[in-house]
N, C-alpha and C positions, 0 to 999 in steps of 0.2 A: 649419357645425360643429354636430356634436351635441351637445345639452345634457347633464350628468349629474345624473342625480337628485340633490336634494338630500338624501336620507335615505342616499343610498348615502355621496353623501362623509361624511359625518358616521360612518357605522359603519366607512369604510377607517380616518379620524383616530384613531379610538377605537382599532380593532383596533393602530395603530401604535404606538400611543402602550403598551400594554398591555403588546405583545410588550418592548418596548422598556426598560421597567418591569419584566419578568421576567427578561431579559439582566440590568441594571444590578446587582437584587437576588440572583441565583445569583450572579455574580462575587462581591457583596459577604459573600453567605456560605461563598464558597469562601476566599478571603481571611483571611476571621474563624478558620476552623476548622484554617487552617495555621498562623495565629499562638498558637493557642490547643493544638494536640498537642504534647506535649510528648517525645515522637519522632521530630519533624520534622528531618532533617537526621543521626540519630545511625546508630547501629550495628543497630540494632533491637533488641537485647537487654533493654530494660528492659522491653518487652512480655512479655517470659517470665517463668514461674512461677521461683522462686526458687533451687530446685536445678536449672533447666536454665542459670542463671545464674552460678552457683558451676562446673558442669561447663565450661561453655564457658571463664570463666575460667582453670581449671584448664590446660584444651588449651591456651589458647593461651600462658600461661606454658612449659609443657614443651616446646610446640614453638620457643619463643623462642630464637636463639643463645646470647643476652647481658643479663643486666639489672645496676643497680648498685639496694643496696639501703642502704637508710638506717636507722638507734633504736635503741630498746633492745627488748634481748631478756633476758631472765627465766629462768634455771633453774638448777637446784638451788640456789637460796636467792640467788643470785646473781646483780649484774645487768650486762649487757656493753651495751656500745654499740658499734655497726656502722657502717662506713661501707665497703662493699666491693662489688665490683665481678667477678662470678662469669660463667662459660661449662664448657661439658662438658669441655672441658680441661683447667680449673684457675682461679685464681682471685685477686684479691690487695685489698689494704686492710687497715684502720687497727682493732682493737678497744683500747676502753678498759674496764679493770676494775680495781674498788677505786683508784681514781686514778693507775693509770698504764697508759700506753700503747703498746701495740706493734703490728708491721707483722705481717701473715702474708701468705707468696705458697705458690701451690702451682702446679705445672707439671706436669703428669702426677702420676705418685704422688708426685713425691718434694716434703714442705712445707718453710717455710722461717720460721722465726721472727725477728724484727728489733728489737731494743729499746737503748734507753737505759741508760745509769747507774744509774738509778734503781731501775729493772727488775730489774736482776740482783745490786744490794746488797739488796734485799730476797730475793732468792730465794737466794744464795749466803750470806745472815750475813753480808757484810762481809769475806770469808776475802782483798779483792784481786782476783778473778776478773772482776770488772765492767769494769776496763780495758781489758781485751783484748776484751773483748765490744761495746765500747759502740758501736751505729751498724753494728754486723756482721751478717751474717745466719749462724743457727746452723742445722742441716739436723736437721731432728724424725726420732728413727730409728721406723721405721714400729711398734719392738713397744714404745716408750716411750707411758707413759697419753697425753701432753698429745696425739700425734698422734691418737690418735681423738677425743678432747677438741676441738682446734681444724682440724681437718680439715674437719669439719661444718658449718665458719663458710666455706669454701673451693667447697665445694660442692655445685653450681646444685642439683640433681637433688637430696641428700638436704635440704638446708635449706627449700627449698619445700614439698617435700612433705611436713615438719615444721610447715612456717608456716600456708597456705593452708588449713585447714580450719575450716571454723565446727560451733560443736558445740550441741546441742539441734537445738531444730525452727525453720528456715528462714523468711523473712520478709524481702521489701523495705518500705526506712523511707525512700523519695522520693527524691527528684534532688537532687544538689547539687555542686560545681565545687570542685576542688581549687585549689590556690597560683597555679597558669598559670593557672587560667579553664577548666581543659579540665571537660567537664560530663562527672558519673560518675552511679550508681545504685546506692545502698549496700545491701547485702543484710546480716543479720544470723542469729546463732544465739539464741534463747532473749529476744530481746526488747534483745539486747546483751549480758547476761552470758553468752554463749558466744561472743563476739566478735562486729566489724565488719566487711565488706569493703565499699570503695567500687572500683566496676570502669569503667574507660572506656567512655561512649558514643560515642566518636569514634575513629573508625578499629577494630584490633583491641580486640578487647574485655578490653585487659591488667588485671590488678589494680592500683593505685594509690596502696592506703593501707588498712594493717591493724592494727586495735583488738586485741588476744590478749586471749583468754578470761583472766578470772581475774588482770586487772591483770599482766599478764605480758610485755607489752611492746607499743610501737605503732611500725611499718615505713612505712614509703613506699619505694614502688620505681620510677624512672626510667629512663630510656637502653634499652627493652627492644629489642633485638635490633642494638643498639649495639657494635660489635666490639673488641675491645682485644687486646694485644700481653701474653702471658703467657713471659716467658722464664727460664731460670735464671740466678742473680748469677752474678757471674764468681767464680772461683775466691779471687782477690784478695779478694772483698768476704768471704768466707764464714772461719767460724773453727769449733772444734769445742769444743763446751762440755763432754764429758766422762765427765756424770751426766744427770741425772733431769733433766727439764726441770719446771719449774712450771706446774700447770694451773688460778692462780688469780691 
């Protein structure tokens, strides 16, 4: 048997040991560097500059079938709360204002107003009319105000693209996780006082949850492209009110 140099084993142990040592340490900073981006895992959007983050959101809200949107919303001095549930079809759910609440459904053009008692001795005076109304749904004639008034609340296409925009100059303000846990990246106008959008990093890059410029209202929107059944009441349910419908 041939001897092996002494000097040689000694630089194979070394070289092994080395190599060995440089394996152990790349893994440990490949490792370190995935736990540490904070991209890892998401949509990739939050790597983008701030208006290609609002655009993309934008897209993929419009090309959404369905979302249900949630709070308050703010205008003309006014403040309404939403709970509805909209598609390019039509649309339905619950606003409240000035403390009382009613249904609006819309199925094609034609909308449909639904209220209580309550509802309609304040908008009638008290004249009795509330009876027959109460719990029924009244059909909005399309050249009555309240139908462009509350139409707007019905549908996807013009209320978003009322909602959705931030105003000044653009800015993301960090990562942070909505009510589920799901992780978003809030972009802003103005520092915030042009609003908030926080947009999903998971899956499509939907909007999530909206600050409105000017204390004007804050939205959360769920169920995006979630489908639902828009139909017209039955004949039975519907009554005719007569006049003017109230737009407040």
């Amino acid at each position: 048997m041939t001897a092996i140099p002494r000097g040689r084993t000694r630089r194979t142990a070394w070289v092994t040991t080395a190599c060995a040592l440089a394996v152990t340490g790349a893994l440990a900073l490949s490792g370190c560097g995935g736990d540490d981006d904070p991209d890892a895992g998401t949509n990739g959007v939050g790597k983008l500059p701030p208006d290609r983050i609002q655009a993309k959101t934008r897209a993929a809200a419009d090309a959404a079938s369905a979302v249900r949107l949630s709070g308050t919303v703010v205008t003309s001095g006014r403040t309404y709360r939403l709970d509805m549930r909209l598609k390019a079809d039509g649309g339905t759910g619950s606003v409240t204002a000035q403390g009382t609440t009613f249904q609006l459904l819309r199925a094609g053009e034609n909308l449909y107003l639904k209220a209580g008692a309550d509802f309609w001795n304040h908008a009638d005076g008290g004249d009795g009319a509330s009876g027959k109304l109460d719990g029924k749904y009244v059909k909005v004639p399309q050249r009555d105000p309240a139908y462009k008034k509350f139409s707007g609340f019905t549908d996807k296409d013009v209320l978003l693209d009322g909602l959705l925009t931030l105003h000044g100059t653009l800015a993301t303000d960090g990562r942070h996780a909505d009510g589920s846990g799901t992780r978003t990246i809030r972009i802003t106008g103005d520092h915030g006082s042009g609003g908030t959008l926080d947009v999903s990093l998971q899956g499509t890059p939907y909007p999530l949850r909206l600050v409105r410029a000017g204390q004007a209202g804050t939205l959360s929107f769920s169920d995006w492209g979630r489908d639902f059944t828009v139909e017209e009441p039955a004949k039975s349910e519907t009554v005719d009110y007569g006049r003017q419908l109230p737009t407040s």
